[in-house]
Structures are given as structure tokens and as C-alpha cells.
RODRENVEX-869076 format. One record per residue (C-alpha): x, y, z; residue in three letters. Coordinates in steps of 0.001 Angstrom, whole numbers, plus 500000, padded with zeros to 6 digits. Layout:
BEGIN
((X, Y, Z), "ALA");
...
REM end
This chain:
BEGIN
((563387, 286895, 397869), "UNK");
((562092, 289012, 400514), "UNK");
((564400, 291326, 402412), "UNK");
((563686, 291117, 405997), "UNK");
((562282, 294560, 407812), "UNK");
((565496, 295012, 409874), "UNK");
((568216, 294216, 406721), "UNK");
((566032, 297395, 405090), "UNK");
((566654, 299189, 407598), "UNK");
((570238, 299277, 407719), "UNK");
((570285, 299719, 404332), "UNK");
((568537, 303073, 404435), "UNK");
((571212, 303831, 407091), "UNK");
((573678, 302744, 405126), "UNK");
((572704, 304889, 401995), "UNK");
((572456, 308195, 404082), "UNK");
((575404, 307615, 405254), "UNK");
((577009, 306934, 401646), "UNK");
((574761, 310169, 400143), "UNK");
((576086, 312390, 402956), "UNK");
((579904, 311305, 402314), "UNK");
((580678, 310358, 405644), "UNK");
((582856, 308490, 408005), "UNK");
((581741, 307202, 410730), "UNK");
((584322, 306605, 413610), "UNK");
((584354, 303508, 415720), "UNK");
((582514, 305365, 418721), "UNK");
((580412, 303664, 421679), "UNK");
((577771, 305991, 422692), "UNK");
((575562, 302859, 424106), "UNK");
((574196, 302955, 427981), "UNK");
((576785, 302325, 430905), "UNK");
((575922, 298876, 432452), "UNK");
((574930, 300731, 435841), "UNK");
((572816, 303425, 433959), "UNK");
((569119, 302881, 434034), "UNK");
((567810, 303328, 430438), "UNK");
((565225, 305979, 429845), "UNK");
((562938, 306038, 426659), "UNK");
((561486, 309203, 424715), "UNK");
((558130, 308837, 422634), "UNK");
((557380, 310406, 419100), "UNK");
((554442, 309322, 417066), "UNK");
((553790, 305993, 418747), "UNK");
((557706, 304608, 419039), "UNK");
((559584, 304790, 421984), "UNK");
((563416, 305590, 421910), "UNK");
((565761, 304132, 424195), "UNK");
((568437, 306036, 425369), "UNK");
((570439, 308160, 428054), "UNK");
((570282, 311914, 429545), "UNK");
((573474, 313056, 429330), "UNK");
((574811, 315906, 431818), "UNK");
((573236, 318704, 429801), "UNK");
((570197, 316993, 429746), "UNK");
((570030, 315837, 426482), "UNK");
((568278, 312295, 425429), "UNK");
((570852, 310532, 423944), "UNK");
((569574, 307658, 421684), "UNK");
((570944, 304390, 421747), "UNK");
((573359, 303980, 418685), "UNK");
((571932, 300851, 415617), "UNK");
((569396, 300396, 417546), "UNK");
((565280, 301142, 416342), "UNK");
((562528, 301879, 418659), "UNK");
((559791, 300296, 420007), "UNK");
((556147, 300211, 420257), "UNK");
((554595, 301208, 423872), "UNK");
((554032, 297903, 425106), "UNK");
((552315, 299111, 428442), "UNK");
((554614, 296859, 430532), "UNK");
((556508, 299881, 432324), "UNK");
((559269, 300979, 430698), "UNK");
((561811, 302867, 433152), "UNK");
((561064, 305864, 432909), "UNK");
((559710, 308276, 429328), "UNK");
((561189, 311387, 429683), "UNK");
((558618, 313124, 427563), "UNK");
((555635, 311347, 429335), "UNK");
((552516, 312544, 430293), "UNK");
((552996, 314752, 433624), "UNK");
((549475, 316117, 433983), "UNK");
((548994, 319905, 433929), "UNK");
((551822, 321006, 436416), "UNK");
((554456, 323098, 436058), "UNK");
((557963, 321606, 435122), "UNK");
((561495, 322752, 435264), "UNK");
((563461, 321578, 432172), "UNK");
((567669, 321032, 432506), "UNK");
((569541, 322884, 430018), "UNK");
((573622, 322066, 430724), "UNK");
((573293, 323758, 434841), "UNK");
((570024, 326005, 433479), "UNK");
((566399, 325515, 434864), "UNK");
((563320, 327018, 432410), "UNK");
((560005, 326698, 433793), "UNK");
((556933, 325301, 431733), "UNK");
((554385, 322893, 431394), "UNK");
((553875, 319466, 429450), "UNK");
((551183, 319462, 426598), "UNK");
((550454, 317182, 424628), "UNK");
((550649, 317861, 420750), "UNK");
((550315, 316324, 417185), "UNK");
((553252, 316767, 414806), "UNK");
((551587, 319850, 413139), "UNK");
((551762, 321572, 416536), "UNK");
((548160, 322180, 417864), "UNK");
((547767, 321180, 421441), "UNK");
((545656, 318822, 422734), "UNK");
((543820, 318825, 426354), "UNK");
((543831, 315317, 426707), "UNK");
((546983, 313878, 427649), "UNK");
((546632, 310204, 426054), "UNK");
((546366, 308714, 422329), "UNK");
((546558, 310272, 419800), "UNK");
((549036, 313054, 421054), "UNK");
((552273, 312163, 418605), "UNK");
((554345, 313468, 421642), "UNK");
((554553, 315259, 424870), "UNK");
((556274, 318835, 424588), "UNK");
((557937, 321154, 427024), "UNK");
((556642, 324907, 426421), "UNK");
((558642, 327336, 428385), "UNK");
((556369, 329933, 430144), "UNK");
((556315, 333057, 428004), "UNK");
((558353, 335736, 430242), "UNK");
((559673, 333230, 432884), "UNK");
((563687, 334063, 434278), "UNK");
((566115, 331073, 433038), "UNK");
((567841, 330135, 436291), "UNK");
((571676, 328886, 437191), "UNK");
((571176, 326105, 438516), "UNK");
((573984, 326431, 440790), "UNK");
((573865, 330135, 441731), "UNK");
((570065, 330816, 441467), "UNK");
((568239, 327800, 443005), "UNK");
((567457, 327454, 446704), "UNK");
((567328, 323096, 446436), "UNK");
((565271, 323530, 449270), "UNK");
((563136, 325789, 448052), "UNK");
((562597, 324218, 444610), "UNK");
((558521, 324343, 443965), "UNK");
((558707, 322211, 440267), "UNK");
((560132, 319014, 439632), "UNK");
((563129, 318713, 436768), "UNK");
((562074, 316187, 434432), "UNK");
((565473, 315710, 432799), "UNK");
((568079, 316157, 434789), "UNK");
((570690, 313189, 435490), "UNK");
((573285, 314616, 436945), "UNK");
((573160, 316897, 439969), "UNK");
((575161, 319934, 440737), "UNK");
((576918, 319796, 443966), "UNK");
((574966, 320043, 447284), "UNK");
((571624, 318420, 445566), "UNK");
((569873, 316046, 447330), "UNK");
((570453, 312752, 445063), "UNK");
((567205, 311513, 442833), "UNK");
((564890, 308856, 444358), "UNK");
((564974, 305215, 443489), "UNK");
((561604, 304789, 441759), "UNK");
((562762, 307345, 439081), "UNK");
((566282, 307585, 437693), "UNK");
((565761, 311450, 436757), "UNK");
((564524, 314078, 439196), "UNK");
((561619, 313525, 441826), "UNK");
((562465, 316388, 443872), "UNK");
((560070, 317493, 445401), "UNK");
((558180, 314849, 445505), "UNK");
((554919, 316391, 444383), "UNK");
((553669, 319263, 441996), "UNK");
((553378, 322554, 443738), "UNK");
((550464, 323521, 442129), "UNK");
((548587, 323228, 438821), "UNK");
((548917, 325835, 435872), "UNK");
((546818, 326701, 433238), "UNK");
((547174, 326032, 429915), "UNK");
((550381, 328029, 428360), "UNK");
((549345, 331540, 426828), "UNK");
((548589, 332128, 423344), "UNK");
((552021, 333443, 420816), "UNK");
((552190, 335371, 417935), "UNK");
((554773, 336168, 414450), "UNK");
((556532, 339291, 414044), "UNK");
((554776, 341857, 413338), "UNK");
((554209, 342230, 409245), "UNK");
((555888, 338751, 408821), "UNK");
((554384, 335429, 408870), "UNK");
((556317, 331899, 409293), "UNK");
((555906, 329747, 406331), "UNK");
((556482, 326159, 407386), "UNK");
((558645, 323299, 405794), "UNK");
((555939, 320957, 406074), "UNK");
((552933, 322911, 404435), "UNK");
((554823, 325269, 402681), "UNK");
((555758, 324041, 398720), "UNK");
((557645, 326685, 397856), "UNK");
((560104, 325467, 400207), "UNK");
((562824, 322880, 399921), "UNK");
((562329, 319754, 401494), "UNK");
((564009, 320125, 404793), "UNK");
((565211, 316760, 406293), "UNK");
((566539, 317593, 409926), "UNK");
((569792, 316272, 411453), "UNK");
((570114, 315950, 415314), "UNK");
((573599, 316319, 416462), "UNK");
((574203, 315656, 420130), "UNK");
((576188, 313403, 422795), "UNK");
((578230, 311957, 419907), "UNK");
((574916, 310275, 418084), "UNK");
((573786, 311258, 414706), "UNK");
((569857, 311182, 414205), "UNK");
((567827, 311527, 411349), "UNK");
((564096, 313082, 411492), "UNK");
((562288, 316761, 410677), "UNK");
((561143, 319234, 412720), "UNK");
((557680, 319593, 413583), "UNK");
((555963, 322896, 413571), "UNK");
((556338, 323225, 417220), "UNK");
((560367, 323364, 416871), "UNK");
((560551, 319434, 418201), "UNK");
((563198, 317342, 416457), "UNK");
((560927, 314181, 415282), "UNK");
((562916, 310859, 414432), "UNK");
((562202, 308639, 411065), "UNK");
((561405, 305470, 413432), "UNK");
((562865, 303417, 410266), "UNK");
((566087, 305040, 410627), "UNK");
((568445, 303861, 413726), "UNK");
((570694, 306517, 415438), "UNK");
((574233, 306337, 414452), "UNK");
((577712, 307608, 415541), "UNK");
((578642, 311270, 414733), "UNK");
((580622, 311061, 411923), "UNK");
((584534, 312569, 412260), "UNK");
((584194, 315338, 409642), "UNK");
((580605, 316931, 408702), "UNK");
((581107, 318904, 405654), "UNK");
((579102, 322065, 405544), "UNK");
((579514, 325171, 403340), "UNK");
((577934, 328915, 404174), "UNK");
((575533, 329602, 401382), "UNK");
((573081, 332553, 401767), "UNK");
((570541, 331397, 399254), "UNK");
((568439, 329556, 401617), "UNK");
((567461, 326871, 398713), "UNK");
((570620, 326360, 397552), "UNK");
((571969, 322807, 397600), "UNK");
((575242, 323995, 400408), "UNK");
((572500, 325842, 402337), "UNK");
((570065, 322573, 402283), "UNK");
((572977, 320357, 403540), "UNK");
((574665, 322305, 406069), "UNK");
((570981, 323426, 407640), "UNK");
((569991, 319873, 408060), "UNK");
((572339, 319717, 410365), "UNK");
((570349, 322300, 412407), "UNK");
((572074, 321284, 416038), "UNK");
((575525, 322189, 415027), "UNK");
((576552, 326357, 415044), "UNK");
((577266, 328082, 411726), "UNK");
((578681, 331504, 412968), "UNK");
((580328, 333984, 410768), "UNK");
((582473, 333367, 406885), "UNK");
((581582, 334055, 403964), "UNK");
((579630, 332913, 400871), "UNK");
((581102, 329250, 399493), "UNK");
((583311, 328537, 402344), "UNK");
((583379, 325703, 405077), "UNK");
((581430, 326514, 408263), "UNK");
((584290, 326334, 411065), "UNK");
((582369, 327641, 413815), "UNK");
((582334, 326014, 417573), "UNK");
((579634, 327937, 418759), "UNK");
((577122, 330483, 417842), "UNK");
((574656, 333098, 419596), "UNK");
((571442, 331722, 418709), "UNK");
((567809, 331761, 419474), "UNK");
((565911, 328149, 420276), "UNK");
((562322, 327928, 418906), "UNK");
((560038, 326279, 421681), "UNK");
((556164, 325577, 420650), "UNK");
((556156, 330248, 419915), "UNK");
((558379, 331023, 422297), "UNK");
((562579, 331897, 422059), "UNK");
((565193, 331371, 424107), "UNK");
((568319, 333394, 423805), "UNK");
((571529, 331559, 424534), "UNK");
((574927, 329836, 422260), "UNK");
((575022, 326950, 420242), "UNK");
((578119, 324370, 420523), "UNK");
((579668, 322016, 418003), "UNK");
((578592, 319282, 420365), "UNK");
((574627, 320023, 419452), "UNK");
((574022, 321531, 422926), "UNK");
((572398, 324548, 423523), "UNK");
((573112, 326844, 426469), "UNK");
((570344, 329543, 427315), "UNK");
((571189, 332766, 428610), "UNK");
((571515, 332480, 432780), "UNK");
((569003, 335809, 433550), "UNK");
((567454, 336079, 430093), "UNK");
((563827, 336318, 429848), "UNK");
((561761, 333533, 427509), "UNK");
((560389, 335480, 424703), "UNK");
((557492, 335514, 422893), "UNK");
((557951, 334958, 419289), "UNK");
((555966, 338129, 418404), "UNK");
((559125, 339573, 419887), "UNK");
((561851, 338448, 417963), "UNK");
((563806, 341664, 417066), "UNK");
((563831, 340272, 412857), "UNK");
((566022, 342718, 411112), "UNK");
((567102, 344547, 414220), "UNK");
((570504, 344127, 416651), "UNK");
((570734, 341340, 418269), "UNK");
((568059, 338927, 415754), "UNK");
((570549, 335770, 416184), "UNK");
((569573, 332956, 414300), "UNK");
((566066, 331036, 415420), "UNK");
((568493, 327484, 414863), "UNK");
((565332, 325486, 415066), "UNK");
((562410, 327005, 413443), "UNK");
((560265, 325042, 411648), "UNK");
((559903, 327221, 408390), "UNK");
((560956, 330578, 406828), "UNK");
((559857, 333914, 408483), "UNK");
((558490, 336110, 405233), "UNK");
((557731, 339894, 405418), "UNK");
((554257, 339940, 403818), "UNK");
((553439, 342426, 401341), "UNK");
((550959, 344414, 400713), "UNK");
((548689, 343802, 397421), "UNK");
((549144, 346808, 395088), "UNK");
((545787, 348949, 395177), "UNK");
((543353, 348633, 392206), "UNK");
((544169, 350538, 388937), "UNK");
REM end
């Protein structure tokens, strides 16, 4: 007999679940009936979910996405926004950038329509992250905030016709097309998609209580398995510090590349709540800490970074948490005999 699409499904969920040796509690993460669902789009699904207060989309728990059906959803939060400058939420931080759309192997594409795989956020290389309560003049605010649910005190509340932020009303003006980023010097990034040397590297999203299951594309973007649903964070996540980066401890407890892993010491659990870290944004970095909730807080005042600029091997190199690959000092060939 057959098995039905949806009965595989679960039972792909179900074996994770059992391979990972989890638990998972008895959580509802699902919309609030007053809530107006919003939907993000990877590689021709669209995911319906929530923005939580950080601005995080928050998938809807068991449940699969659909195909664009043209009808109108709510609202996409990584839609097509036309070449304007943006303002992304980052729990009460603004970072400026622009939409553009991309294919899963990163390179850019002019045309915002099919077939992008997704819309992505690139934070303008040497842009201020802003306080959102201290450093923004509401009235004053040029760029719309794509993401942002929940308004700090004294905001003017978001318009009817979209659930998220429509303030101001308009683009302030159109930017071009976001600068050109480089490596470290004498290192190059060898990616966990191209790169066979490299373990497979499965990615596990961690945030607003929701566990989801995807990879990272070369860009830094988490990328859901569309025939995997979201499910609840499970009570315990084991996860053991290894620093043999294909190692099976070091596999598992990087898959789960939203949650911090901090200090300790070879072969024991990962304890950590939080973690100075760098985020990986289409060759850029942004400096700020990394929570055991999966949220990531830049650095109010910090300066987006171009990846040439990483300080590898120097003070202050925290942890890229998101990059796609394996930075690699490359070496010389020895001369001729």
C-alpha cells in the first residue's frame, strides 16, 4: 500500500526526532487567534508563521508550507520590496539594507521575480546599528522596518493594510545595488555545500520555542527542508564541546547553529546562555551576543563589517555562528626543486 505524502512526512519528523534523542515538551507555539499570520518564502514554499518581539519569524509548529498560490497571502515578510532601502528589527535594534533577490548558492539576481529561491536582507557594509529606543527620531525615520511587530513605546502603531511596519508610508529613496565583499586576507571560505572535504552540515534553527530543520545557504540564510514540519523545542538539547570540527560531538552540537556554545572544555556539555558572536549576512558581520533562546542581539553603536575584516586569529575574532563553510588559511605551493 501506498503511504500517503503527509503520513511520510511525519515520519521523517518523527525519525529526527528519535535520531537526535529528544523530548519534545507539550508546548503551543501556534498563532494567537487575534494575530494576523505572516508567511516567509524559500525555494518556492511559503511558511506560515508569527514575528515575535525580536523580530524573528516564528513558524507554525506540525504544520508544512505551501505553494504561492497568488491569492494574497497576508503579508511575506521576505517579499519582494523593490530596490529601497530597509531597516531590519533585531530585539529593539534597527540595521539598514536593502532586499535582493538570491538563489540558494548566493549570487544575486536583478530581477526581483521567479526564479529567486528567496528574498535576503544585506546590511549596508559600514552602516551604525541603531537602539531603537534611544537612537531613532520615529518622526524622522526615512526606511520602513519590514519585521517589526511590536513597537517600542511612543511609536506610532502599524497601519491596517499591513500587520508589520508601514511607517513611513513610502521609500525615501532608491539605493543601489549593495557593494561588493571580500575573505580575509590569505584565507578563503570553503563552503558546506560545494566543499567535499567537509562534513555534511544539516542546520538546526532554534528560536521562539520552535525547532526547524534546513541548511544554510552560502549567503548565511537558514533554508527549511519544505518536507520537514517545524516542531516544539525539545526540553534538553544535548551538545558536547569538541574542537575537531568533523568530529561526530562537533557535527551535532553545530547543527544547532542558533543556540550559544561559549567557553568549557574538550568532551564536556555546552552550558552556555549566551555567547559574543559574529552573524554572517550575504559578506558582511555583525558583532553582537547569542542567547539560548536562538536570538541574536547586535551591538547598539557597532559598525556592520565587511567580511574582509573579520579580525581571524586576532582579539576579539568571536565566532561567525552562521557561516556557511570553513574559513582556511591558504598556503602557498612549495617552489620548484
Amino acid at each position: 500500500m501506498k503511504t500517503s505524502g503527509r503520513l511520510s512526512h511525519i515520519t521523517r519528523a518523527a525519525t529526527l526526532v528519535a535520531f537526535l534523542a529528544m523530548d519534545a515538551p507539550a508546548i503551543d507555539v501556534r498563532i494567537p487567534g487575534n494575530v494576523p499570520p505572516v508567511y516567509e518564502h524559500f525555494t518556492r514554499h511559503e511558511w506560515r508563521g508569527r514575528i515575535d518581539s525580536d523580530g524573528n519569524f516564528v513558524p507554525d509548529v506540525d504544520r508544512l508550507p505551501s505553494h504561492p498560490n497568488g491569492m494574497g497571502f497576508p503579508y511575506v515578510v521576505n517579499g519582494s520590496y523593490g530596490k529601497q532601502s530597509l531597516y531590519e528589527h533585531r530585539a529593539g535594534r534597527l540595521i539598514r539594507g536593502v532586499p535582493v533577490s538570491v538563489r540558494r548558492d548566493g549570487k544575486q539576481i536583478e530581477a526581483f521575480s521567479v526564479p529567486s529561491d528567496y528574498v535576503a536582507f544585506v546590511p549596508e557594509v559600514g552602516s551604525r546599528v541603531l537602539d531603537a529606543l534611544q537612537d531613532v527620531d520615529v518622526n524622522g525615520l526615512r526606511y520602513r522596518i519590514y519585521n517589526m511587530r511590536e513597537r517600542p513605546p511612543g511609536w506610532p502603531p502599524a497601519g491596517k493594510s499591513n500587520p508589520l511596519a508601514t511607517f513611513p508610508p513610502e521609500p525615501a529613496e532608491q539605493d543601489p545595488k549593495p557593494v561588493a565583499v571580500g575573505v580575509p586576507a590569505g584565507y578563503e571560505l570553503a563552503l558546506y555545500r560545494t566543499d567535499k572535504t567537509l562534513a555534511s552540515h544539516k542546520a538546526i534553527r532554534i528560536v521562539g520555542g520552535v525547532m526547524w530543520v534546513g541548511e544554510l545557504a552560502d549567503d548565511g540564510e537558514f533554508i527549511p527542508d519544505p518536507e520537514l514540519p517545524p516542531l516544539p523545542r525539545p526540553d534538553a538539547i544535548p551538545r558536547t564541546l569538541s574542537f575537531s570540527s568533523n568530529s561526530v560531538e562537533a557535527i551535532h552540537t553545530r547543527m544547532y547553529y542558533t543556540l550559544p556554545i561559549g567557553g568549557g572544555s574538550e568532551g564536556k556539555p555546552v552550558t552556555a546562555k549566551s555567547e559574543n558572536v559574529y552573524e554572517y549576512r550575504s559578506g558582511r558581520i555583525i558583532k553582537g551576543v547569542l542567547y539560548d533562546t536562538g536570538t541574536f542581539v547586535p551591538e547598539a553603536g557597532s559598525k556592520v563589517l565587511d567580511f574582509k575584516d573579520y579580525p581571524v586569529g586576532r582579539p576579539g575574532a568571536f565566532r561567525v555562528y552562521n557561516l556557511p563553510g570553513v574559513l582556511r588559511k591558504i598556503t602557498k605551493p612549495a617552489p620548484p626543486k
